[in-house]
Phi, psi and omega in degrees: 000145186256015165214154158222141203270146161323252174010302171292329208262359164303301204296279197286013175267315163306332175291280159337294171293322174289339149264017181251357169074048179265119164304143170268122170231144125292116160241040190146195183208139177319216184256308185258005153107025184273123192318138139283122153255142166281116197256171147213138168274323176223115205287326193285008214228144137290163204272139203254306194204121126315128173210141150218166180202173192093354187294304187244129211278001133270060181236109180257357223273334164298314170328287212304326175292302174321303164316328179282333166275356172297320202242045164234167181281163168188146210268315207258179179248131200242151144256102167286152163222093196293332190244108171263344180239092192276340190274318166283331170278321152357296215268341157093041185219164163268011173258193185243198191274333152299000183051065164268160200236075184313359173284335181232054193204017170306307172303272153293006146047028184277011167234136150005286201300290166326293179313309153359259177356286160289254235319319181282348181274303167325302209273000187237357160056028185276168192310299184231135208229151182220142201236130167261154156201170171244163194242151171273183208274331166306007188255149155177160181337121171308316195235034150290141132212074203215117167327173193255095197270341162237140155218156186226152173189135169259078183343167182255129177274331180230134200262030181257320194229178162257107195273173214274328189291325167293338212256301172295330193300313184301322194289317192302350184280337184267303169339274200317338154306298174323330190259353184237009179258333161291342167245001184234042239268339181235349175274004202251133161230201168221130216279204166313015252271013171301164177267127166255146182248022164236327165299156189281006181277336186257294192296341179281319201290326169302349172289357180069036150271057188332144184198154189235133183256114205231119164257106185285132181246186162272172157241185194286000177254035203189043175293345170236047095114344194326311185299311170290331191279319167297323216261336164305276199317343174255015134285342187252347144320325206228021133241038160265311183302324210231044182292350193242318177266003167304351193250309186319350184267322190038066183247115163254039154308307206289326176267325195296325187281001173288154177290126200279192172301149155224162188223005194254023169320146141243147217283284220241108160261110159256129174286143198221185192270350175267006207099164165288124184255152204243145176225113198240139208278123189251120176273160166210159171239086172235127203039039153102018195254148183241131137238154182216095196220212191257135182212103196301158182219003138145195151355112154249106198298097177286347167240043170250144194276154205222142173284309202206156207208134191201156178245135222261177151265150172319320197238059170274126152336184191243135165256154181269150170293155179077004158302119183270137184258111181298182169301305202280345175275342175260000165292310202277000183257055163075353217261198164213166173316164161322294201280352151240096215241327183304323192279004189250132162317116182251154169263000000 
């Protein structure tokens, strides 16, 4: 699902652990005083691989893979933290409840959540530490044209050079291309790679942590991501399994040769008697309730890549920006409702 109340989504990482023989910790606490948990399948072990997800609480598409591997057999020793922003995902934003951007607070560590964050990461040293997210629908392959359902990036630990931990961050990045590309055969990028030096993706690698940045997207048949949140979680399974010879080629071809990121998709073009208008599918959270629907956002650029393309009837009204499209207006606009998102003809 793609909201859930914290509370609920507690409930089934505990759940998960208590039958899958997972430990529980606490390590902080939100903005609002809400516990950060920490999951280990083998509490007794150092630690193989760090993961988290939830840092911008709307990207859940990592939970679920965290969930999924909570409920796989698994061989290396993980520590997770699935809800690292239980406040933001509450409220379904990318910020946290003081409305900070936990992504850019690696340096001055002045929210909870962040410091939470360093600290459990700093002190367990693990071999691969991996910060899940989801990309918005605007990203895809630079010489692509099919959204982008992974993009990977091994952050700069340095902005003169390349350290030996981004340099493994690469190889597990090429593996990992290697294992998605057989089902992403055209979807696969490489994400932003400027240096932010306040995300936490630059400071662990300068801590001399390889870390990985893995952002998940739609495809044009996979607009709630179901699909893509499996094939993550049957990606950290299957370098759980095969974590130790994943390194062995000690190759970044793989990764290098990705195609970087564009960002300027349009979700929806409908043509009208005025021109083309652009329309784009908008999640919302209001008193714990998801809506998800078509929400015009103005002029559409026919020589910008576009998802879906449709033509209006003549004698539809003029749409506004900011207009919400109901079900019977986007039928009647060439379309199809939010919920057969499958059915529309693409270009």
């Amino acid at each position: 699902m793609r909201y859930q109340t914290t509370s609920k989504r507690v409930q089934l990482l505990k759940r998960a652990a208590k039958e899958y023989s997972w430990s529980t910790e606490v390590i902080g606490k939100s903005s609002n005083g809400v516990d950060i948990f920490v999951f280990r399948n083998k509490p007794n072990k150092s630690v193989d691989i760090c993961a988290w997800s939830l840092m911008h609480g709307n990207e859940p598409t990592g939970f679920d893979a965290l969930l999924y591997l909570m409920q796989s057999i698994t061989h290396q020793s993980w520590a997770i933290c699935p809800i690292i922003n239980p406040d933001g995902a509450d409220l379904f934003q990318r910020f946290n409840s003081n409305g900070v951007d936990i992504n850019r607070d690696a340096r001055e560590l002045n929210t909870l959540e962040g410091l939470s964050l360093s600290n459990w990461v700093i002190s367990e040293v693990p071999k691969l530490a991996l910060n899940l997210h989801d990309q918005r629908t605007c990203f895809y392959p630079k010489t692509g044209h099919t959204p982008a359902s992974f993009s990977l990036l091994a952050p700069k630990g340095s902005r003169q050079h390349k350290t030996k931990s981004q340099l493994t961050a690469m190889i597990y990045c090429s593996w990992m291309v290697d294992k998605l590309k057989k089902d992403y055969v055209n979807s696969l990028a490489k994400f932003d790679d400027s240096f932010y030096p306040s995300a936490f993706g630059e400071y662990f690698q300068e801590s001399n942590i390889p870390t990985i940045t893995l952002e998940t997207g739609i495809s044009l048949d996979d607009w709630s991501r179901k699909r893509v949140h499996l094939s993550l979680g049957k990606l950290l399974s299957t370098l759980d399994s095969e974590f130790e010879s994943s390194l062995s080629s000690l190759s970044f071809s793989s990764y290098e040769n990705l195609p970087k990121n564009a960002n300027d998709a349009q979700d929806w073009i409908c043509i009208t008697l005025k021109g083309p208008v652009e329309i784009r599918l908008t999640e919302t959270v209001k008193d714990g309730q998801y809506s998800c629907y078509w929400r015009v956002v103005g002029p559409g650029d026919l020589n910008r890549k576009y998802w879906l393309i449709s033509e209006a009837n003549p004698g539809l009204l003029e749409l506004v920006p900011n207009q919400i499209i109901s079900n019977q207006l986007a039928l009647a606009l060439g379309g199809e409702p939010v919920s057969n998102l499958g059915l529309f003809d693409t270009r």
